[in-house]
C-alpha positions, -999 to 999 in steps of 0.1 A, spaced: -185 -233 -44 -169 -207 -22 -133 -205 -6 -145 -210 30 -160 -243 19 -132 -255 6 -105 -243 30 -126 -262 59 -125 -293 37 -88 -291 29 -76 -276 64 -49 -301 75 -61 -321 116 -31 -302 135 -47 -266 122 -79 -274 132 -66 -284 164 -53 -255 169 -76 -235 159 -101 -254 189 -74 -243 210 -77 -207 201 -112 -205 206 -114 -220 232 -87 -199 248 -104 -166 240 -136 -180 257 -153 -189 226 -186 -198 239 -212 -231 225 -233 -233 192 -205 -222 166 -210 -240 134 -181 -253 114 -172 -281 89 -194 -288 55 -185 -257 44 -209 -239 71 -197 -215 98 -204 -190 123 -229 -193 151 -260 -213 148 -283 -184 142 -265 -175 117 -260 -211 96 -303 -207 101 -306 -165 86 -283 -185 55 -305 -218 54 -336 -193 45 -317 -175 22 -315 -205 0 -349 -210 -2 -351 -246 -10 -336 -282 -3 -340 -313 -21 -338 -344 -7 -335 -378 -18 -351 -404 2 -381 -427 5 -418 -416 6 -436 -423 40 -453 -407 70 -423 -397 84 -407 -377 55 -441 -362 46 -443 -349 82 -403 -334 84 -409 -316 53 -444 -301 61 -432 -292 94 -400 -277 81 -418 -258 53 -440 -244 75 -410 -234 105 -384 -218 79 -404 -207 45 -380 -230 30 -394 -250 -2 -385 -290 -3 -379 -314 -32 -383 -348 -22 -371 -371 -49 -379 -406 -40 -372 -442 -45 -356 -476 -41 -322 -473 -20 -310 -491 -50 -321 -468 -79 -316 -434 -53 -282 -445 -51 -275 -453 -87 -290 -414 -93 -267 -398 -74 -237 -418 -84 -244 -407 -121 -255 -370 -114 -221 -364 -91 -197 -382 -122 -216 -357 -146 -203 -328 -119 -242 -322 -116 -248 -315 -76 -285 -313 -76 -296 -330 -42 -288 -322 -6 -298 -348 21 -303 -384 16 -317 -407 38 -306 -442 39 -305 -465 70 -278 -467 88 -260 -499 73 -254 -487 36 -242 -458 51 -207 -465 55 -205 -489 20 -221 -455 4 -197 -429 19 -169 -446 1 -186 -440 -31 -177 -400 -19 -209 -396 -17 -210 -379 13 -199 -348 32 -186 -350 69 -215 -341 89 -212 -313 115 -216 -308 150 -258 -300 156 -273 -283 184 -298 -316 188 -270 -342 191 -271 -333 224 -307 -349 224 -297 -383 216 -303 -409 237 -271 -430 244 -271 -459 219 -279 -436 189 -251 -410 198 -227 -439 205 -240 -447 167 -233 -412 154 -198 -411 168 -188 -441 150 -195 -427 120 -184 -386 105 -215 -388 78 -247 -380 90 -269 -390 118 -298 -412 127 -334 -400 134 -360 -428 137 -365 -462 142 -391 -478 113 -405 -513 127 -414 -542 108 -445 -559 117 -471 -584 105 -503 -578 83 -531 -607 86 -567 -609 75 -593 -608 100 -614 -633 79 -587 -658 73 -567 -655 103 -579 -654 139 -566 -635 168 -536 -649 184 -528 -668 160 -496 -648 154 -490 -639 189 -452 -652 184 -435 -649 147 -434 -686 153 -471 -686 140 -457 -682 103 -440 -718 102 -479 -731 111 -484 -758 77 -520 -745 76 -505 -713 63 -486 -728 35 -491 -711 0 -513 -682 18 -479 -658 27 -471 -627 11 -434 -616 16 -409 -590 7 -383 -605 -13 -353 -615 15 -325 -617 -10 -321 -577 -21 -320 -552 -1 -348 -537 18 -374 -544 42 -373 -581 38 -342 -589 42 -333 -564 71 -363 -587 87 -344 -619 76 -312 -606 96 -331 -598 126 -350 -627 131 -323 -649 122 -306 -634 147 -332 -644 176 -350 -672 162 -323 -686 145 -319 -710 110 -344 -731 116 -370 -705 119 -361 -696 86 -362 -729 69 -395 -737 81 -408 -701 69 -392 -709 35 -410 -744 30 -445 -726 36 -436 -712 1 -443 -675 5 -454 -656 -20 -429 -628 -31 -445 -591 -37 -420 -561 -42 -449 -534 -42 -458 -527 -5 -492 -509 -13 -501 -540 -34 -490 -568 -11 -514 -549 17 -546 -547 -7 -536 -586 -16 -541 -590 19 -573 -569 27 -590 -583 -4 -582 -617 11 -559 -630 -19 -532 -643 13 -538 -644 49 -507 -624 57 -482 -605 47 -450 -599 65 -429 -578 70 -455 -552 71 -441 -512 77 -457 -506 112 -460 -467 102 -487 -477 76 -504 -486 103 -530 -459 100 -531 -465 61 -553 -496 67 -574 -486 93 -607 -496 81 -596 -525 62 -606 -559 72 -569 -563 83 -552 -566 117 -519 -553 124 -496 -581 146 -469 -570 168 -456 -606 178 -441 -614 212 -409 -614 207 -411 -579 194 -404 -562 160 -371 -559 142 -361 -519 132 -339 -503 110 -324 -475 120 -328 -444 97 -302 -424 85 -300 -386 70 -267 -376 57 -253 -346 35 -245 -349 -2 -212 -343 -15 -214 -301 -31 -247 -298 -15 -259 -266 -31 -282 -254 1 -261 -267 24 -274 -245 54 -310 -257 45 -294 -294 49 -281 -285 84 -315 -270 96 -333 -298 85 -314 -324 96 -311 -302 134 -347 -303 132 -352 -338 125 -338 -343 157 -364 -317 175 -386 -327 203 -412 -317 181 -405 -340 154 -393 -369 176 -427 -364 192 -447 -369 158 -427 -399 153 -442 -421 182 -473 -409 178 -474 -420 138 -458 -447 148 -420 -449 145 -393 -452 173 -378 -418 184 -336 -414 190 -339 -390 210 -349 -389 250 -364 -392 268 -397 -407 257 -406 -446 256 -415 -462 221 -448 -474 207 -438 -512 209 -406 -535 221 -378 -538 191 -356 -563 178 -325 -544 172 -302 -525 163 -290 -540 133 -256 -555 132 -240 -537 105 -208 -558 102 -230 -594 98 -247 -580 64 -229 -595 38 -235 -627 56 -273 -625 61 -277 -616 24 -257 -648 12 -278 -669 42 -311 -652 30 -307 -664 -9 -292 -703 7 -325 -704 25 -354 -689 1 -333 -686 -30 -330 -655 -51 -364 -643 -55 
């Protein structure tokens, strides 16, 4: 760890007010880099970023990440590790590597609501000024002012997955079409009591379509499946007649199927995605660049089109959300979720 990284880190508030003041006096112009232990103008945080060669990141395995880290490779010659997994087990893995004094990973990308829970772990490292935070639209950089770790880059939809030979069109034309008896014992769900995809869904639609929604979902006895891949073959091969929530990226992943994916009325609830720094990053200029670029128009572009919901503007999104998450009302949902379909 060098002594620039660690005299930003320990510089008292008053000096680094000052030392705005300075710059700012001398006619210090835009794009210098500074915090995280990265400094100087942005060109040069980028010369250092390929200088390190690689990054790893730990994070989830989807479209999205697939095409940041091909797209990055490609841009900056810069080699990427993705290490992937449950939040849960991610989480636990950097926990135990960071006690052992072993800094192996750079970026991590939860979603935006563990994010502050996590950063008290000292996980983290205070995220930087980027040249694309300019980029973001309103709500998100209201978002990444609230918080000093990291920054959001995509919105990741939750839809519904029915079978075309069991289910006919507009059936599900409002989530409504889930409390239906005629459906009972033919659901597959995500499981709404630990965290992930189900029960960001639960909190969502409790939200809008209250309790009783919920209650009436629960006594059609869903069927819970914790392997996404699986629950959407158990679906095609005709096993259930939907599953739900169904990632609305993977949308492509069963074209050809005899599957249809529902966006319902009402719209789909999102989660907000996340990409913050690691505590000791050891390529922490690669960790910059990449989160910068995940922010590109470029990138932001590829995200509508795969399809995800872009931060960044302008643009318009693939499909009307239910959203943004309220952060502060997620201890309640999870102890509602488990009162309503039990802990399963």
């Amino acid at each position: 760890m060098s002594w620039s990284f660690l005299r930003r880190r320990l510089i008292a508030p008053l000096a680094l007010l000052l030392v705005a003041g300075l710059a700012a006096a001398c006619g210090s112009g835009g794009g210098e880099a500074g915090g995280n232990g990265v400094s100087g103008p942005w060109s040069s945080v980028v010369d250092a970023a390929k200088k390190e060669h690689e990054l790893v990141v730990y994070g989830f395995t989807s479209p999205s990440v697939q095409a940041a880290i091909t797209a990055f490779e490609a841009k900056y010659g810069i080699k990427v590790q993705l290490v992937s997994g449950r939040p849960t087990d991610l989480i636990a893995r950097i926990q135990s590597e960071q006690r052992a004094q072993k800094f192996l990973g750079d970026v991590y990308l939860p979603n935006q609501c563990s994010v502050a829970g996590e950063a008290k772990l000292g996980m983290y490292a205070p995220q930087r000024e980027l040249p694309n935070f300019s980029r973001l639209k309103p709500e998100y950089a209201k978002a990444l002012k609230a918080s000093p770790w990291g920054a959001p880059f995509q919105l990741n939809y939750l839809a519904l997955l029915t079978n075309k030979g069991l289910v006919p069109e507009g059936a599900f034309s409002s989530w409504q079409g889930l409390t239906d008896p005629k459906w009972k014992g033919k659901l597959l769900s995500d499981s709404m009591s630990i965290p992930g995809v189900g029960s960001l869904w639960f909190q969502q639609t409790y939200e809008v379509l209250g309790a009783d929604f919920h209650k009436k979902v629960a006594a059609q006895e869903p069927v819970v499946g914790r392997q996404t891949a699986a629950n959407e073959r158990s679906v095609a091969s005709g096993e259930f007649a939907a599953y739900f929530p169904f990632l609305y990226s993977h949308s492509d992943d069963v074209k050809g199927l005899p599957v249809r994916v529902v966006v319902p009325d009402e719209g789909l609830p999102f989660d907000l995605g996340w990409a913050v720094t690691l505590r000791n990053a050891p390529h922490i200029n690669a960790a910059q660049v990449f989160i910068n670029e995940l922010l590109s128009q470029e990138f932001q572009d590829t995200l509508v089109k795969m399809p995800y919901g872009s931060v960044t503007g302008p643009g318009v999104d693939p499909v009307k959300g239910i959203g943004p998450r309220n952060c502060d009302a997620v201890e309640k949902a999870a102890s509602d979720a488990v009162s309503i379909y039990g802990k399963k």
